[in-house]
C-alpha positions in Angstrom: 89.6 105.7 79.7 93.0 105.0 81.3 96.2 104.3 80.3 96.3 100.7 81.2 92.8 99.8 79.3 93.6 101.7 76.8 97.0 99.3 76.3 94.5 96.3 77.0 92.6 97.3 74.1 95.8 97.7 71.6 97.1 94.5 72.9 93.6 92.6 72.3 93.5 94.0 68.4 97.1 93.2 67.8 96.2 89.5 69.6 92.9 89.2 67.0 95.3 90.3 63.8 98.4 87.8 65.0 95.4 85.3 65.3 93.9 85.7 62.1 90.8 87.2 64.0 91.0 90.8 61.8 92.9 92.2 58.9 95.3 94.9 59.2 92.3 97.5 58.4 90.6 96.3 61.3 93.3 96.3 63.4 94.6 99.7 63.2 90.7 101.1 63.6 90.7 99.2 66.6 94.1 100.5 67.7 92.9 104.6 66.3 89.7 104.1 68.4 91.5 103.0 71.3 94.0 105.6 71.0 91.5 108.8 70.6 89.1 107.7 73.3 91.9 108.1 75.5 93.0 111.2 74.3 89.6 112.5 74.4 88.7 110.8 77.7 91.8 111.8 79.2 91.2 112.0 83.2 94.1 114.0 84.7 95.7 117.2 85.0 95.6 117.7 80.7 92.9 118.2 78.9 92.8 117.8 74.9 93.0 120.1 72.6 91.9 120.1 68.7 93.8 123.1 66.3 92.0 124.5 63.4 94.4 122.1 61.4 92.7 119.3 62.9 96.1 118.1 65.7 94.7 117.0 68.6 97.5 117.6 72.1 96.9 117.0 75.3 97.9 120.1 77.4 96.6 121.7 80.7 96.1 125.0 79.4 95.5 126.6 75.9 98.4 128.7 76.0 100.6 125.4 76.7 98.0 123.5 73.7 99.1 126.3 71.1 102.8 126.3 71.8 102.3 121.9 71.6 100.7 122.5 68.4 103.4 124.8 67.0 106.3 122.9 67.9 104.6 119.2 66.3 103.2 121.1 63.1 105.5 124.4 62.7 101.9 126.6 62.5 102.4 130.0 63.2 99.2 130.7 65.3 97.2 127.7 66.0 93.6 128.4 67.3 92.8 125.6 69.5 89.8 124.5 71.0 89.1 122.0 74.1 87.6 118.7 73.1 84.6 117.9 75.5 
């Protein structure tokens, strides 16, 4: 997913919870989903990452992933894995 549908489909959950449409719950699931389909259907020069903590980075190597991840979660040595 790209950036811009992936902003489409923040602004349509934050339309349906200013309307009434969803609860705030429902909202921010919307808005996570959105969020990590990007991030996992990223289509560029990064790719994601997950660490064995569970933070996900977009980087376009593992090297640059476990310095990302180090510097957002002060871990000492991440192990990272790409995210197919």
């Amino acid at each position: 997913m790209d950036r811009i549908a992936t902003l489409r489909r923040i602004e349509s959950a934050l339309s349906d919870f200013e309307a009434g449409e969803t609860d705030l719950e429902g909202c921010e699931g919307r808005i996570r989903a959105a969020v990590r389909t990007f991030a996992t259907e990223f289509d560029g020069e990064l790719s994601a990452y997950r660490s064995d903590a569970g933070t996900v980075v977009l980087a376009a190597s593992e090297r640059e992933a476990r310095e990302r991840v180090r510097e957002l979660t002060d871990a000492e040595a991440p192990t990272v894995e790409p995210i197919d």
